[in-house]
C-alpha positions as CSV (number, residue, x, y, z in Angstrom):
1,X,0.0,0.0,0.0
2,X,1.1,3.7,-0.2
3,X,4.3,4.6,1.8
4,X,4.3,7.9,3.6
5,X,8.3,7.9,3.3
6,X,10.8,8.6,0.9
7,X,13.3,6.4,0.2
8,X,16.7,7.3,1.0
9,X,18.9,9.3,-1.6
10,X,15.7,10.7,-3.2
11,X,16.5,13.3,-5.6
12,X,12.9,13.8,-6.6
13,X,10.3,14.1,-4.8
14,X,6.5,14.7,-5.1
15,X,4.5,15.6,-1.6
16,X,0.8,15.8,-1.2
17,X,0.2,16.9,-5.0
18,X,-2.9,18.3,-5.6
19,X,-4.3,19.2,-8.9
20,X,-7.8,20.4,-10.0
21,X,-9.8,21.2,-12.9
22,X,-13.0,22.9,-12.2
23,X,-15.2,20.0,-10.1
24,X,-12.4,16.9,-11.3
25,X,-9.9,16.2,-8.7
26,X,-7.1,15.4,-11.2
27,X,-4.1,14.3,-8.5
28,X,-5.6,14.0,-5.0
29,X,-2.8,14.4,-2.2
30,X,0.1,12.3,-4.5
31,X,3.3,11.2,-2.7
32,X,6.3,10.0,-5.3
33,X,9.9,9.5,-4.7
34,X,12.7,8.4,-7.1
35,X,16.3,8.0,-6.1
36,X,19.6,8.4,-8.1
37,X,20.0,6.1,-10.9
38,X,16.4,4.0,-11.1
39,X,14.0,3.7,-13.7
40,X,10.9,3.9,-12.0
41,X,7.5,3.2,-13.9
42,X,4.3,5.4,-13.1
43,X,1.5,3.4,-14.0
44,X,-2.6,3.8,-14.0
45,X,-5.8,4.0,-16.5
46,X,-6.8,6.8,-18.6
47,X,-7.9,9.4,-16.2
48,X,-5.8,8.3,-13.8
49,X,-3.6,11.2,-13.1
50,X,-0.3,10.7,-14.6
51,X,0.4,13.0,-17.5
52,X,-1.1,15.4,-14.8
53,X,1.6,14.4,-12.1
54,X,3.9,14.5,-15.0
55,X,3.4,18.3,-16.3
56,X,3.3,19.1,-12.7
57,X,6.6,17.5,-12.3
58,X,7.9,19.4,-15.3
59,X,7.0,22.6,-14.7
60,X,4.2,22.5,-17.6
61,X,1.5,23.2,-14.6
62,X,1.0,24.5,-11.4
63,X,0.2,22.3,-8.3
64,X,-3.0,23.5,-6.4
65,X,-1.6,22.4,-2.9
66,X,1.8,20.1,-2.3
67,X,5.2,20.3,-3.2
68,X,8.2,18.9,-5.1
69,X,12.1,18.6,-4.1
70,X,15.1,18.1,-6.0
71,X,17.8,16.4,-3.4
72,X,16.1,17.6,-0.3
73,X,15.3,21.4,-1.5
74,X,11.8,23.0,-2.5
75,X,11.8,24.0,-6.4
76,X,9.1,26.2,-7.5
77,X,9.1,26.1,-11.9
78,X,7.1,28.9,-13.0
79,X,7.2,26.9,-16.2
80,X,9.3,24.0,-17.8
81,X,12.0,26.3,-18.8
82,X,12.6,26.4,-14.8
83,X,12.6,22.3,-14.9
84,X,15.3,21.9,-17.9
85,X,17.3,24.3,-15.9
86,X,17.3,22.0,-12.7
87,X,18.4,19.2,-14.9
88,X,14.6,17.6,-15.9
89,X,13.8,16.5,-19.2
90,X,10.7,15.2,-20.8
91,X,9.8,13.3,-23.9
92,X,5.8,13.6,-24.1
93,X,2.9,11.7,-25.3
94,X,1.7,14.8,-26.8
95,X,4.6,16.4,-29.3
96,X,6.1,19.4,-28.6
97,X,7.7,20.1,-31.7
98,X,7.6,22.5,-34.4
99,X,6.1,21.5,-37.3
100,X,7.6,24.2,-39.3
101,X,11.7,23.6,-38.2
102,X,14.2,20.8,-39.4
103,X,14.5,18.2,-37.2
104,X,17.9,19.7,-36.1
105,X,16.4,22.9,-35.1
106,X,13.9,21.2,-32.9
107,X,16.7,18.8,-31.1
108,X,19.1,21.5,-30.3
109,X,16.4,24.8,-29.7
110,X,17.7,26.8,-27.1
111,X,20.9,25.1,-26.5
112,X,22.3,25.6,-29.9
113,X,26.0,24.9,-30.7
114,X,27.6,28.6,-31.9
115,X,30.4,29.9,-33.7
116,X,31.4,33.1,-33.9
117,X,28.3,34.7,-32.4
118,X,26.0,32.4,-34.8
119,X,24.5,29.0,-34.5
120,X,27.2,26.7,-36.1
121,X,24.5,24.9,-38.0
122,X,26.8,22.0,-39.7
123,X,27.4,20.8,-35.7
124,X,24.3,20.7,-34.4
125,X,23.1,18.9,-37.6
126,X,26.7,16.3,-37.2
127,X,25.7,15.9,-33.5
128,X,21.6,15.4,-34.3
129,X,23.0,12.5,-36.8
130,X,25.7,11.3,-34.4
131,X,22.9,10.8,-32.0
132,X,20.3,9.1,-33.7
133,X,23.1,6.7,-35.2
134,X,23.8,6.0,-31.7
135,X,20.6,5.1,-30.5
136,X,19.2,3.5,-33.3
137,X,16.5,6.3,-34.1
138,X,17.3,6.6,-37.7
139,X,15.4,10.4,-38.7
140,X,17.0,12.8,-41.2
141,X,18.4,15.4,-39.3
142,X,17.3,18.3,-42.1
143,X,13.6,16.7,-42.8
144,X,10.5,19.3,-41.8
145,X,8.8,18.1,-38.7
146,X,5.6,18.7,-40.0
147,X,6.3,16.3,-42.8
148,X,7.3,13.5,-40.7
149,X,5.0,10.6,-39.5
150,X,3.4,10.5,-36.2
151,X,6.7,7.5,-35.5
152,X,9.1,9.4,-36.6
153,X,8.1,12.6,-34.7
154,X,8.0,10.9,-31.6
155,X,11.5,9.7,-32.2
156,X,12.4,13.4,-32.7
157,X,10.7,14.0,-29.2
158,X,13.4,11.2,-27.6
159,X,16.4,12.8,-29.6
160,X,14.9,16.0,-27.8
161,X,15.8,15.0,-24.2
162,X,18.8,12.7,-25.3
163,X,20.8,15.9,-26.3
164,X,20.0,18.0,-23.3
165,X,21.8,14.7,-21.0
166,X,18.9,15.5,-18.5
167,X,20.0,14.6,-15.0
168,X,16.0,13.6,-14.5
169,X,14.4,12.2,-17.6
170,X,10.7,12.1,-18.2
171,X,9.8,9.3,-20.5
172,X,5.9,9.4,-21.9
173,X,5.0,6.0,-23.8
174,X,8.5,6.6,-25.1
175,X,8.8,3.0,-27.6
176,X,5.3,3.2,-28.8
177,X,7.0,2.9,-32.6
178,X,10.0,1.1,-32.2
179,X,10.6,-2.4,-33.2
180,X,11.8,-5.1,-31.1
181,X,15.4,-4.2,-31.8
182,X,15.1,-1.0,-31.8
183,X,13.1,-1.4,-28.0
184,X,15.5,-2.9,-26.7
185,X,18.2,-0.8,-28.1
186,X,16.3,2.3,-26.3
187,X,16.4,-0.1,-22.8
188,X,20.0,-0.4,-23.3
189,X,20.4,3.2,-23.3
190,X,17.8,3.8,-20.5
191,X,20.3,0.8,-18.4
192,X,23.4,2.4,-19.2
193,X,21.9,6.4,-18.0
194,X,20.2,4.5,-15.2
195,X,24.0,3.6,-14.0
196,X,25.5,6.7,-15.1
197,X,23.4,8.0,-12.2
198,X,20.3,10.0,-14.6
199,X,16.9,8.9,-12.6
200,X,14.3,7.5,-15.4
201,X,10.5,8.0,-14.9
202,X,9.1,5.4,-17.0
203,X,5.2,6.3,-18.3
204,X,3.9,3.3,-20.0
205,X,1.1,0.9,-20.5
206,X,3.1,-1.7,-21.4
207,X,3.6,-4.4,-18.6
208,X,5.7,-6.3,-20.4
209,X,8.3,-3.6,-20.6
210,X,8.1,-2.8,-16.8
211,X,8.9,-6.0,-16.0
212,X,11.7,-5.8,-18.4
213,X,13.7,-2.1,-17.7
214,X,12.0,-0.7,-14.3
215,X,13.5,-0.8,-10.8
216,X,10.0,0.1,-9.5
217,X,6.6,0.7,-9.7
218,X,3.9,3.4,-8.3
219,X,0.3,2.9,-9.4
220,X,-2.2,5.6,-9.6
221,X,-6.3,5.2,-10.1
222,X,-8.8,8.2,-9.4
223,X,-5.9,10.5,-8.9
224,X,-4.4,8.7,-6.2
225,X,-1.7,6.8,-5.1
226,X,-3.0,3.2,-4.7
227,X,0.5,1.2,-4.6
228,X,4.1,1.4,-4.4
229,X,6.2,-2.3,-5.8
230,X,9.0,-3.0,-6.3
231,X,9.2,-4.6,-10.0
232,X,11.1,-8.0,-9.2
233,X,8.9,-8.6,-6.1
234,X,5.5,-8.1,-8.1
235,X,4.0,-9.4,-11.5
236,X,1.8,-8.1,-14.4
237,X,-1.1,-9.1,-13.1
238,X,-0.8,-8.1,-9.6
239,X,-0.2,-4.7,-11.3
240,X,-3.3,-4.7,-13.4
241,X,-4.8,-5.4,-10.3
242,X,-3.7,-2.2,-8.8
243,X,-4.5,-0.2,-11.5
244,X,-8.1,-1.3,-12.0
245,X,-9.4,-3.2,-9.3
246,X,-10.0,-6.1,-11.1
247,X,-9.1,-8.7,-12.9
248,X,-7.8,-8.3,-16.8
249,X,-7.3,-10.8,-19.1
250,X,-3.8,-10.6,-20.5
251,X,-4.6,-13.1,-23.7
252,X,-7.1,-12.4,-26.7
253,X,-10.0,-15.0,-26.9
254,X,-10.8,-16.0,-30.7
255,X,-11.6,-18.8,-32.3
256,X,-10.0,-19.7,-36.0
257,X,-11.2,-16.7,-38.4
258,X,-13.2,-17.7,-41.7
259,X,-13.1,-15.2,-44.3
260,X,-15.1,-14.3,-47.2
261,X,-14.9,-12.5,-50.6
262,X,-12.5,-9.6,-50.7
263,X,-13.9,-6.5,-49.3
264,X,-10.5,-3.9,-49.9
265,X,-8.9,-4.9,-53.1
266,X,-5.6,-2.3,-54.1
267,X,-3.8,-3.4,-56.8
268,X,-0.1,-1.8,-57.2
269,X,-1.1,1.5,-55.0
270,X,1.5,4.1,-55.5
271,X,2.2,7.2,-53.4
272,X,4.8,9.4,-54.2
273,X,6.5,12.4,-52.6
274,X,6.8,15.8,-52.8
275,X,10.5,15.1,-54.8
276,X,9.2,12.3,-57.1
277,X,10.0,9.3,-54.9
278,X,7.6,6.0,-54.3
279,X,6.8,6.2,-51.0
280,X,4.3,3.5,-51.5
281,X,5.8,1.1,-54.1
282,X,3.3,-0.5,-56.2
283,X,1.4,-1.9,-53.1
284,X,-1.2,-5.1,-53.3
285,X,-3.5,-6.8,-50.8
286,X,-6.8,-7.9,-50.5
287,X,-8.6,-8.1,-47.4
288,X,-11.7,-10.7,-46.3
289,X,-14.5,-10.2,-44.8
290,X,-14.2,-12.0,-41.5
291,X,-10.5,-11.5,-40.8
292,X,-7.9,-9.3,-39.6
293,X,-5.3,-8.7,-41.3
294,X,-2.0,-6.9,-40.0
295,X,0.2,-4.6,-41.2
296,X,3.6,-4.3,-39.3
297,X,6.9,-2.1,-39.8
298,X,8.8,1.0,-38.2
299,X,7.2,4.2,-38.4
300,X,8.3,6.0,-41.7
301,X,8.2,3.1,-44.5
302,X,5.0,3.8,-46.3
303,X,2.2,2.4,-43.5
304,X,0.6,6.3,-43.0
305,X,0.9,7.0,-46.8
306,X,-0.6,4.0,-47.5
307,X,-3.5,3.8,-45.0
308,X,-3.8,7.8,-46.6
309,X,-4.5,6.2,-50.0
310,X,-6.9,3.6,-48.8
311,X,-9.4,6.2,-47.0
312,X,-9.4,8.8,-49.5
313,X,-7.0,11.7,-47.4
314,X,-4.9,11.2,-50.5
315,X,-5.0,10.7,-54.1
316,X,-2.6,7.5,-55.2
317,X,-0.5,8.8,-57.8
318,X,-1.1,4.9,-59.3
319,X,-2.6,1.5,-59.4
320,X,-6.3,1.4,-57.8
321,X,-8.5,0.8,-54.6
322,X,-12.5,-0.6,-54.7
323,X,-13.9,-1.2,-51.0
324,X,-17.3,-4.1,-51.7
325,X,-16.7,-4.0,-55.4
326,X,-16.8,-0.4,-55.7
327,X,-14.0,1.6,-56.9
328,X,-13.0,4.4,-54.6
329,X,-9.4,5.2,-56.6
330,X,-10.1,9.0,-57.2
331,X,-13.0,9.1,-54.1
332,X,-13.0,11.7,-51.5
333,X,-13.6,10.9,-47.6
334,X,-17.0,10.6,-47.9
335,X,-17.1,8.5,-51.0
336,X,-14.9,6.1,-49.2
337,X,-17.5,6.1,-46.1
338,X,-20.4,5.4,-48.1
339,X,-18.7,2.6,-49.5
340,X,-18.6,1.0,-46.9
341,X,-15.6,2.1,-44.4
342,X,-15.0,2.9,-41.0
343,X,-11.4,4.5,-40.0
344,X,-9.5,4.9,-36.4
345,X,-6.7,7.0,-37.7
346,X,-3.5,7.5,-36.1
347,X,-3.7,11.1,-34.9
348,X,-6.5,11.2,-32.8
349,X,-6.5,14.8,-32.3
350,X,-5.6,16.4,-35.6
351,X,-7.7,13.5,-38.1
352,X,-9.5,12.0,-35.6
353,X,-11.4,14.7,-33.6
354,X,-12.4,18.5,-33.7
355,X,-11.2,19.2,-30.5
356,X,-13.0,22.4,-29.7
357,X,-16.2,20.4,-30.8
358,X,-18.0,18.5,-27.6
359,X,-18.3,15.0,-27.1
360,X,-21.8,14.6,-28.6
361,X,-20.9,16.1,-32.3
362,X,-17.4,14.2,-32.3
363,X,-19.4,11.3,-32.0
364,X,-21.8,12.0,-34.1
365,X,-19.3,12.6,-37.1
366,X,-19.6,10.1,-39.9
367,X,-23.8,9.7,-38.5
368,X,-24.9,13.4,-38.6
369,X,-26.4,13.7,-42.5
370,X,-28.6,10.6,-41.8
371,X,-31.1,8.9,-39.7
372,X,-31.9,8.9,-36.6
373,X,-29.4,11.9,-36.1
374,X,-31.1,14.0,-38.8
375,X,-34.4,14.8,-39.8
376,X,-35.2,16.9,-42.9
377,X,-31.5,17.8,-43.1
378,X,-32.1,19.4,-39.4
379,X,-30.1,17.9,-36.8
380,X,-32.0,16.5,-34.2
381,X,-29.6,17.6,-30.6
382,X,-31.7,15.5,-28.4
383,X,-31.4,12.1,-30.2
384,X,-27.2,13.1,-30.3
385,X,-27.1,13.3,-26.8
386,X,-28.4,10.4,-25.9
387,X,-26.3,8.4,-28.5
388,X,-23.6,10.2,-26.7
389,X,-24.3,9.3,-23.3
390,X,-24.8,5.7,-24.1
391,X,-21.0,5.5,-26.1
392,X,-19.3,7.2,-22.9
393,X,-20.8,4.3,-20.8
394,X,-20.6,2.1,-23.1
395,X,-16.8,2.7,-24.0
396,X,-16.1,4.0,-20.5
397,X,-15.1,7.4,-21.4
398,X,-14.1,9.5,-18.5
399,X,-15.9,13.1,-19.2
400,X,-17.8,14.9,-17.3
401,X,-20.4,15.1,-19.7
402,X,-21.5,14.9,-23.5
403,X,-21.4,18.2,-23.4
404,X,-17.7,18.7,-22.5
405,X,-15.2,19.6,-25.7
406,X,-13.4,16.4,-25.9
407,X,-9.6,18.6,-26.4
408,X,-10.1,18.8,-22.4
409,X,-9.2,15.1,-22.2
410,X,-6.6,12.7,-21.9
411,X,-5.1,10.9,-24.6
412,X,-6.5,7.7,-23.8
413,X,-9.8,9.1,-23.3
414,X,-9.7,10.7,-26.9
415,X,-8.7,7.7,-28.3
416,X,-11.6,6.1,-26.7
417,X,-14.3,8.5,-28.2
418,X,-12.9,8.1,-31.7
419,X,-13.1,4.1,-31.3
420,X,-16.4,4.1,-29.7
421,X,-17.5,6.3,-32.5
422,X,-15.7,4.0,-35.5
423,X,-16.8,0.7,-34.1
424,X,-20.8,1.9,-33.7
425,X,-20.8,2.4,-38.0
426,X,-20.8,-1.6,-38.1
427,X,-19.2,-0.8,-41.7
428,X,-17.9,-3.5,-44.2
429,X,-14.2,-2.7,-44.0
430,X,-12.7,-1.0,-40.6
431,X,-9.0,0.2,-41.0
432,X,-8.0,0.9,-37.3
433,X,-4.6,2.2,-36.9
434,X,-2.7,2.3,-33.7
435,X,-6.5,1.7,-32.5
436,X,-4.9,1.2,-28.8
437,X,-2.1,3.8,-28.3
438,X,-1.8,5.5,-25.4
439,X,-4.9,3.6,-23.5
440,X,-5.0,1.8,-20.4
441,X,-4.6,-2.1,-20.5
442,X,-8.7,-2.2,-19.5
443,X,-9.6,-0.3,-22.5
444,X,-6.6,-2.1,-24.5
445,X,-9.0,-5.4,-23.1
446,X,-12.2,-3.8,-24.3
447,X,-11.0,-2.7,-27.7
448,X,-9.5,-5.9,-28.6
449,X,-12.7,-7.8,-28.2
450,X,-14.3,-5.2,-30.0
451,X,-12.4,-6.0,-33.0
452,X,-12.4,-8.9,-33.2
453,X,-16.4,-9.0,-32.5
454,X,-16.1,-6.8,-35.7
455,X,-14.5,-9.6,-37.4
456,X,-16.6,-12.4,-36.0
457,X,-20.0,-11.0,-37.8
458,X,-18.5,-10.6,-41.0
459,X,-16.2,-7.2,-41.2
460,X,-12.9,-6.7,-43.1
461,X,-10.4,-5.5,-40.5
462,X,-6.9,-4.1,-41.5
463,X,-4.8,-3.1,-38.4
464,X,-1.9,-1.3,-39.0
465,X,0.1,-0.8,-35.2
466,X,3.6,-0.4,-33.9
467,X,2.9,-2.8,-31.3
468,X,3.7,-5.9,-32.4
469,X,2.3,-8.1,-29.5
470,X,-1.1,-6.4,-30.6
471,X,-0.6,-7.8,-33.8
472,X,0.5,-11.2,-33.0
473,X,-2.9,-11.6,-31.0
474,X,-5.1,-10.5,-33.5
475,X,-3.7,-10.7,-36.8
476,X,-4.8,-13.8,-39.3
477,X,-2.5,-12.5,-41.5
478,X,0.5,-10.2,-41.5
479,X,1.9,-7.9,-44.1
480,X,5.3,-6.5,-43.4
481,X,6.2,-3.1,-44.9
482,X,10.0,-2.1,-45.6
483,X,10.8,1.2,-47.5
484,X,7.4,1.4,-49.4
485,X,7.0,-2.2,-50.5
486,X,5.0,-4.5,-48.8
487,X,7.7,-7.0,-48.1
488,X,6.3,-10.3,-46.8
489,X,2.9,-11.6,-46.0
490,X,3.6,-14.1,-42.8
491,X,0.6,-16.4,-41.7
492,X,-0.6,-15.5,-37.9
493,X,0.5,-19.7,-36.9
494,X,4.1,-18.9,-38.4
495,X,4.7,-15.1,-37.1
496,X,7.1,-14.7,-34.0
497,X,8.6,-11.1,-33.0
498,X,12.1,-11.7,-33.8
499,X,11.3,-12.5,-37.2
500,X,8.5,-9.5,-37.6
501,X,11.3,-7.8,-36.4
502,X,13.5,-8.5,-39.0
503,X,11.4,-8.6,-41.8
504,X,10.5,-4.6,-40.2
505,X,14.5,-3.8,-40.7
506,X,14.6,-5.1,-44.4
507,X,16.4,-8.4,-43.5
508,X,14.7,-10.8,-45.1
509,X,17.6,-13.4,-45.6
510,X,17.9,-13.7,-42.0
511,X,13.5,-14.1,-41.1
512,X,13.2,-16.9,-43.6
């Protein structure tokens, strides 16, 4: 249960935090304490309070009662310029990048390499690259961040906190697009700061890496501290426990899929960039109805361009896409839904939702020009809110109401309203991409019956997600995309991570 008493040689420490947001009690009297070279995990549901306790932490907000201490003495960050000044550093959920910057400019900002007065602009780019060589993060250090993927952003975000040599270092579902290799590339380097004295706070849902890189664990739910473990007295499920009360099962129930006629047919889909280059390659697959199929690689080969094509956010430049027969090639958004899709995408807030908008019309979206949610073109609020209010329930949405503008709420929360509102179209074909990041391992529970359910009465499913234990329990199938091509199809009975893994890093020798 929660200790009232830091461990010895803390060098931060969080007492009685207190956090609120209008009537929501967002971090209700938290203690935490982390000593001198451990990796300790923070860990709890959507809702929970840890990206709170985080920004708190790093200065991004201000703590309604409580305090924190670096090595015994009181620090008081009017904002996270204070923190990176005391040696903090943070690589969030949520980029803070700038979109309009080379990568380089974003890594070094504010603690840019000069010569002669001016930004020596060759050594910050020669230490960006000497840095990402090192720890396996492969980005071009002169790309635009606002060209990038959603991966290779975040890996932007880690090469962020890895130049500053934070003394403290935030990490914020920091390997949510790495492969295997690459994963445990990243632990190595967490290990080897870890002994070089740097304190790691590990925010994750991923038990499996706890278990794996962490020292110890504290467990928020409701804004609380519920437990404090130490990670090789403890086990997954005793954690799970913690952080929901109950119960969760770890595996995905399924029985043997049995698919159908082809619902997605593309036949050598081509995307190309801005200079010319295939960054899809002349892509084909067909997906059943009544199966999932996966689609597996490192952020940056082709999956979002491709996954672009297929919904209609972008015109292939080549080959051709028909969803139930009908081709959608040169179809809009809207063409594509009629035909029969449904789409998570993988930014939830920028494709996903209108975050100024409430809860009922991002849920409405995709419904709101028919039946029952419009009459006579007029839209009919009453029958919207009550579709709303059965979804939050239903999907377990923590808001604190329909009526609440869904850019108010966590991650994992926003995720949840996009997938609740996907799932309830009962289309033909659902693409779900990343459908689980950033979500607790209850909704991870929820979600993953939910798709296969989807499956089970007759709907095409592709998932595209950097998790690859996500994909090895749902999957029928698995595609594996490598610089634009998909590369190998691998049955489910026949897929293992090492060799996803390899076939991810172009090394297809070595996975046969």
């Amino acid at each position: 249960m929660p200790g009232s008493d830091a461990p010895v040689g803390a060098v931060l420490e969080a007492r009685g935090i207190v956090k609120r947001f209008g009537s929501l009690l967002a971090n209700d009297h938290i203690d935490l304490a982390v000593t001198r070279g451990e990796v300790h995990a923070v860990m709890g549901e959507n809702g929970a309070g840890k990206s709170t306790l985080m920004s708190i932490l790093y200065g991004m907000q201000q703590p309604d009662a409580g305090e924190i201490l670096l090595a015994g003495r009181a620090v008081h960050y009017r904002s996270a310029l204070d923190a990176i000044a005391e040696g903090m550093g943070m690589v969030h959920q949520a980029f803070k990048l700038f979109n309009s910057l080379a990568v380089w400019e974003n890594v070094v900002y504010g603690m840019e390499p000069r010569k002669g007065g001016l930004i020596d602009r060759r050594a910050a780019i020669d230490r960006v690259a000497e840095l990402a060589a090192r720890y396996q993060l492969a980005v071009d250090p002169s790309a635009t961040v606002g060209k990038l993927s959603v991966g290779v952003r975040q890996r932007v975000e880690i090469l962020k906190a890895l130049y500053r040599e934070a003394q403290i270092l935030i990490l914020d579902e920091p390997t949510a697009v790495l492969t295997p290799q690459e994963r445990d590339g990243l632990f190595d380097v967490i290990r080897h700061l870890a002994a070089d004295g740097r304190t790691i706070l590990f925010v994750t849902h991923k038990l499996h890496e706890v278990m794996t890189v962490t020292d110890r664990v504290t467990v928020l739910r409701d804004g609380r501290v519920v437990e404090k473990m130490v990670t090789a007295e403890t086990s997954p499920r005793e954690i799970i426990r913690a952080m929901t009360g109950r119960a969760v099962n770890l595996t995905v129930d399924k029985t043997p899929a049995a698919p159908g006629a082809p619902v997605l047919v593309a036949e050598a889909l081509t995307v190309l960039s801005e200079h010319g280059r295939p960054v899809v390659d002349r892509a084909t697959l067909a997906i059943r109805s009544g199966e999932i199929v996966g689609i597996a690689g490192v952020a940056g080969n082709g999956q979002t361009e491709l996954i672009e094509a297929l919904t209609g956010l972008r015109k292939p430049d080549g080959g051709r896409v028909a969803i139930a027969g009908i081709d959608v090639t040169g179809a809009d958004v809207d063409g594509h839904r009629v035909a029969g899709l449904a789409y998570i995408p993988e930014d939830r807030a920028v494709t996903g939702t209108a975050r100024a908008a409430s809860a009922t019309d991002n849920l409405a979206m995709g419904f709101h020009r028919h039946p029952p949610l419009a009459r006579r073109r007029l839209l009919d609020r009453g029958v919207m809110a009550e579709r709303a209010r059965a979804m939050i329930a239903r999907f377990g949405i923590r808001i604190a109401s329909e009526k609440t503008a869904v850019g108010t709420l966590s991650g994992g929360n926003l995720q949840k309203v996009v997938v609740a509102r996907e799932l309830s179209h009962r289309a033909a074909l659902l693409i779900a991409e990343q459908p689980t990041r950033g979500v607790d391992v209850g909704a991870i529970e929820f979600i993953h019956a939910e798709l296969v359910a989807e499956r089970d009465r007759g709907a095409a499913v592709l998932l595209v997600s950097a998790e690859l234990t996500e994909i090895l329990a749902l999957a029928d199938r698995i595609l594996v995309m490598y610089e634009g091509r998909i590369l190998a199809e691998v049955p489910a009975a026949e897929a293992t991570e090492e060799r996803l893994g390899l076939l991810m890093a172009g090394r297809l020798q070595e996975a046969a």
